[in-house]
ZADO-1210 file (C-alpha; in nm, 4 decimals, padded with zeros to 6 digits):
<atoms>
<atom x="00.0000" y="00.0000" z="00.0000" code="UNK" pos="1"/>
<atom x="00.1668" y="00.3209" z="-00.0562" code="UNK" pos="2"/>
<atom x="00.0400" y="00.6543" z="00.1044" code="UNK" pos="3"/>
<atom x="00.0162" y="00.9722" z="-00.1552" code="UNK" pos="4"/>
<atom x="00.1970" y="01.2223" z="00.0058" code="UNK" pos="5"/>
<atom x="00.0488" y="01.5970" z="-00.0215" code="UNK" pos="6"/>
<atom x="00.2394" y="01.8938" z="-00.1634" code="UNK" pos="7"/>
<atom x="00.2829" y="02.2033" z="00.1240" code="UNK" pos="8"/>
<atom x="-00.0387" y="02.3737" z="-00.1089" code="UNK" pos="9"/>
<atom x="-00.2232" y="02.0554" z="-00.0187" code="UNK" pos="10"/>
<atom x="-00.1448" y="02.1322" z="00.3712" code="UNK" pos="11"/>
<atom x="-00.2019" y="02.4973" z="00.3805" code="UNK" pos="12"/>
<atom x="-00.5272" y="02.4432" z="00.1681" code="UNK" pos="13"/>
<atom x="-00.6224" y="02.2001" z="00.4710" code="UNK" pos="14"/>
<atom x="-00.5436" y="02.4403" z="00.7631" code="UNK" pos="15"/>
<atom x="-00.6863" y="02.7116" z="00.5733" code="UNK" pos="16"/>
<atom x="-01.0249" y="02.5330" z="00.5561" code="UNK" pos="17"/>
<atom x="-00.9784" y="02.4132" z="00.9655" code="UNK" pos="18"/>
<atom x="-01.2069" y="02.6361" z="01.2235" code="UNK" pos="19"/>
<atom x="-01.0418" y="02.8828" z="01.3923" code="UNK" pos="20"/>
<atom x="-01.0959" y="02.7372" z="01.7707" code="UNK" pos="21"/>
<atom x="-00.8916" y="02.6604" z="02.0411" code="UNK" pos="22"/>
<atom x="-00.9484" y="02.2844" z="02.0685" code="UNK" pos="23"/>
<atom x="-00.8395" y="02.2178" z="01.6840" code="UNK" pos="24"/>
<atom x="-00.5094" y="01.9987" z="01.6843" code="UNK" pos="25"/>
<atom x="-00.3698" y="01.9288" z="01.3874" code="UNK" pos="26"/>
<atom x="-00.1280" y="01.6011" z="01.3683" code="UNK" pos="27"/>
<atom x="00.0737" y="01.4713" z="01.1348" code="UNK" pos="28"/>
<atom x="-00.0489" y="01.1037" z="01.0323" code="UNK" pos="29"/>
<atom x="00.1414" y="00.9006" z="00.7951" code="UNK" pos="30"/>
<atom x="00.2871" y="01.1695" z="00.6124" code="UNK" pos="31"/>
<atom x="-00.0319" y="01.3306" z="00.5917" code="UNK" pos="32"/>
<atom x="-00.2390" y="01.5364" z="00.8081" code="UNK" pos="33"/>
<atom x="-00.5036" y="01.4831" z="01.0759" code="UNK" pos="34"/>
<atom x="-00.7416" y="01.7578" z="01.2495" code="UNK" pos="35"/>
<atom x="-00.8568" y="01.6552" z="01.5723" code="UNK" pos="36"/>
<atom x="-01.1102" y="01.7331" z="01.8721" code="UNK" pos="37"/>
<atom x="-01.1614" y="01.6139" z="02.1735" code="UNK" pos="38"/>
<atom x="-00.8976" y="01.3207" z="02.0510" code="UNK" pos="39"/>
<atom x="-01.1124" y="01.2893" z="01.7788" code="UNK" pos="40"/>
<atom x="-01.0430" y="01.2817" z="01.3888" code="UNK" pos="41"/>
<atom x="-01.2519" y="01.5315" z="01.2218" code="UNK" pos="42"/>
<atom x="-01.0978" y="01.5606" z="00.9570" code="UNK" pos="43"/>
<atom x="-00.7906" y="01.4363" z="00.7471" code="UNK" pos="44"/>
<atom x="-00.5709" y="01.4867" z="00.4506" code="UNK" pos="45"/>
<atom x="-00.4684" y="01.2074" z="00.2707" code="UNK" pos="46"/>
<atom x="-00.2955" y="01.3314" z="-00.0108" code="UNK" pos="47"/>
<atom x="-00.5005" y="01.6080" z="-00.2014" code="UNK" pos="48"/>
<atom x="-00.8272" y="01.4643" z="-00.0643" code="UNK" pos="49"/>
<atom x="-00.9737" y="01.6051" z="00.2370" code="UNK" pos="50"/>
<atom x="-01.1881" y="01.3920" z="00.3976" code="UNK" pos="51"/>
<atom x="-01.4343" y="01.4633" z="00.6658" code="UNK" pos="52"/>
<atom x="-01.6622" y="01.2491" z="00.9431" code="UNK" pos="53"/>
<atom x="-01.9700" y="01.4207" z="00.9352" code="UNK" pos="54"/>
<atom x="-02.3191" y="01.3201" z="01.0524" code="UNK" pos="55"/>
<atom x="-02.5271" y="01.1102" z="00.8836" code="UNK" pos="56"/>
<atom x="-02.7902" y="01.3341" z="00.7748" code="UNK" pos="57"/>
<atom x="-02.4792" y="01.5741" z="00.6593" code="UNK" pos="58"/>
<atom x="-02.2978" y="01.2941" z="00.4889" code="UNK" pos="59"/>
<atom x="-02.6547" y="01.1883" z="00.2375" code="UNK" pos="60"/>
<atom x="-02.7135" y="01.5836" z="00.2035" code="UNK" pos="61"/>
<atom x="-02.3464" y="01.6005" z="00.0561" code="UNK" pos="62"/>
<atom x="-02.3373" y="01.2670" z="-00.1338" code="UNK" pos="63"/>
<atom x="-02.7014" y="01.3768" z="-00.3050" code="UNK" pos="64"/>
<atom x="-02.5444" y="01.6934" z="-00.3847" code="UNK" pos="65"/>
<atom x="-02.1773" y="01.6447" z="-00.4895" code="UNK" pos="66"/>
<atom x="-01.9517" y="01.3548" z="-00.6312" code="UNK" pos="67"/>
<atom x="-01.7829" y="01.2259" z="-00.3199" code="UNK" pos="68"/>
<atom x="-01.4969" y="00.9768" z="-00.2735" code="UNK" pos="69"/>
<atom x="-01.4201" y="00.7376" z="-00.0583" code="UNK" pos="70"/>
<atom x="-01.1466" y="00.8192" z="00.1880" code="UNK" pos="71"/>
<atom x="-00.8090" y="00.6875" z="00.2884" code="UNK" pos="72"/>
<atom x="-00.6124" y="00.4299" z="00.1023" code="UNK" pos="73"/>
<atom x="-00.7880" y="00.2542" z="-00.1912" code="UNK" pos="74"/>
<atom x="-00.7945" y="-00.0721" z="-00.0605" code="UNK" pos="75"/>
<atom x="-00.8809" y="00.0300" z="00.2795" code="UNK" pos="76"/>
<atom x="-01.0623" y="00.3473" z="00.2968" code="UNK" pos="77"/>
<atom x="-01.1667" y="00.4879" z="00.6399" code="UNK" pos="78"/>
<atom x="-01.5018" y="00.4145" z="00.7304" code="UNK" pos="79"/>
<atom x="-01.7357" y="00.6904" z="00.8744" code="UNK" pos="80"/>
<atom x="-01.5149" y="00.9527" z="00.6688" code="UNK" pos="81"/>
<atom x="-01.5820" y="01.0959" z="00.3444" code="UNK" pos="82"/>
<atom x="-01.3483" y="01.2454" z="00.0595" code="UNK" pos="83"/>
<atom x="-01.4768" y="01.5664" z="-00.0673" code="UNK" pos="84"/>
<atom x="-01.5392" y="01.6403" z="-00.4292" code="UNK" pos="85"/>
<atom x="-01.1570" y="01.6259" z="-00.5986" code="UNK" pos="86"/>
<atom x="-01.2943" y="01.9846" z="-00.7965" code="UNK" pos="87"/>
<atom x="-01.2810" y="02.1196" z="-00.4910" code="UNK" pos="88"/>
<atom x="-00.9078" y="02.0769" z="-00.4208" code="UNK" pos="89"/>
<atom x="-00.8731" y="02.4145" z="-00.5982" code="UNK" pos="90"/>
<atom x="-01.1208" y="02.6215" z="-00.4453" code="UNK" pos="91"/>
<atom x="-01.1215" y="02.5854" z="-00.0548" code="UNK" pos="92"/>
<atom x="-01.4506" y="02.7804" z="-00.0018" code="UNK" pos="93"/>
<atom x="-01.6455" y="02.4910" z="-00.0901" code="UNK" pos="94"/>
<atom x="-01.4511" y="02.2575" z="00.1427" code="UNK" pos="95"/>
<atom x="-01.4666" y="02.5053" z="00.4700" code="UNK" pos="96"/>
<atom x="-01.8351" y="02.4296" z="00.5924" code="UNK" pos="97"/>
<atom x="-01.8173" y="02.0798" z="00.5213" code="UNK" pos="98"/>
<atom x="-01.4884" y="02.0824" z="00.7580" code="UNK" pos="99"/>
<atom x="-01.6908" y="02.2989" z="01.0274" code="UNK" pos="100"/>
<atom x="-01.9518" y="02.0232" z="00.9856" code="UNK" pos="101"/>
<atom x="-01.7306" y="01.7917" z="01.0391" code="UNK" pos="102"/>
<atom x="-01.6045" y="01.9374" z="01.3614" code="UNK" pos="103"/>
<atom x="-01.9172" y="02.0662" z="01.5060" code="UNK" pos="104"/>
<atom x="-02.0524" y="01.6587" z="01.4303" code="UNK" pos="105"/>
<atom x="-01.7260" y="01.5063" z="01.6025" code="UNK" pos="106"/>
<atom x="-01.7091" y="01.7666" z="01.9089" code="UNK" pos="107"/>
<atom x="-02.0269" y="01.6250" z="02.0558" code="UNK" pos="108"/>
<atom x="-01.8106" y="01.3083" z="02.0597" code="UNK" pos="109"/>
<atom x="-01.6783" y="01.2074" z="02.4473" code="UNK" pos="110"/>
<atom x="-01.3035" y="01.2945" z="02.4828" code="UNK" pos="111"/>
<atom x="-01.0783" y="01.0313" z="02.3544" code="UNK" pos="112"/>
<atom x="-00.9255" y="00.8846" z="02.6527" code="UNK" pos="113"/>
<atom x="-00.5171" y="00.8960" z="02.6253" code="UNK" pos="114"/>
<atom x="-00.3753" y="00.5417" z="02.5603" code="UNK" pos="115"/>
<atom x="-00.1846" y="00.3570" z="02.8632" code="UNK" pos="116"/>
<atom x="00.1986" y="00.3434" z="02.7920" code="UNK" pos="117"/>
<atom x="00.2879" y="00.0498" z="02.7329" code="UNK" pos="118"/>
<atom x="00.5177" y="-00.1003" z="03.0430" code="UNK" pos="119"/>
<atom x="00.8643" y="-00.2274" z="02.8452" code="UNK" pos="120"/>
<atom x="00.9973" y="-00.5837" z="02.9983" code="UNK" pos="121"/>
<atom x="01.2900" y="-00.5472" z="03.1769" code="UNK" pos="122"/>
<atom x="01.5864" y="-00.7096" z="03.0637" code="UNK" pos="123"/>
</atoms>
């Protein structure tokens, strides 16, 4: 499986389209990016793609609307995420209240409890 990697204009178009609020982390994943809340993915860049985890209702109003894409790698895409439309990748207007969607959906989400370290055998 090989990861696309995104150009620094894929990246800035990303945070560009990320709400402006305190409890936005962004991550990098993989050689991509990931936009969290709460511990939570909202939203991702896997390559050009953006993809977003939006509500139900919000993920049928965009997929009656729009060409979507599936997410993540093509053999494995994420489920619960969606890729937005690829004509978006050049205008970042479009993409922005999808992404506030996105976090708005995934903020109602409990916190993401922090993972136990893992205790090393001694040797």
């Amino acid at each position: 499986m090989q990861m696309p990697k995104p150009s620094e204009e894929d990246k800035e178009r990303f945070r560009s389209v990320l709400p402006d609020h305190p409890d936005v982390v962004v991550k990098p994943m993989f050689g991509n990016l990931g936009a969290f809340v709460n511990g939570n993915m909202f939203a991702g860049l896997f390559g050009p793609t953006i993809g977003v985890k939006l509500s139900d209702a919000d993920r049928a109003a965009l997929e009656a609307e729009e060409v979507t894409q599936p997410f993540g790698p093509e053999e494995r895409p994420m489920g619960g995420y969606v890729g937005l439309p690829e004509a978006w990748n050049s205008d970042a207007a479009q993409a922005e209240p999808w992404v506030t969607r996105a976090f708005a959906h995934v903020a109602e989400f409990p916190p993401k409890a922090p993972k136990a370290k893992a205790n090393k055998p001694k040797k």
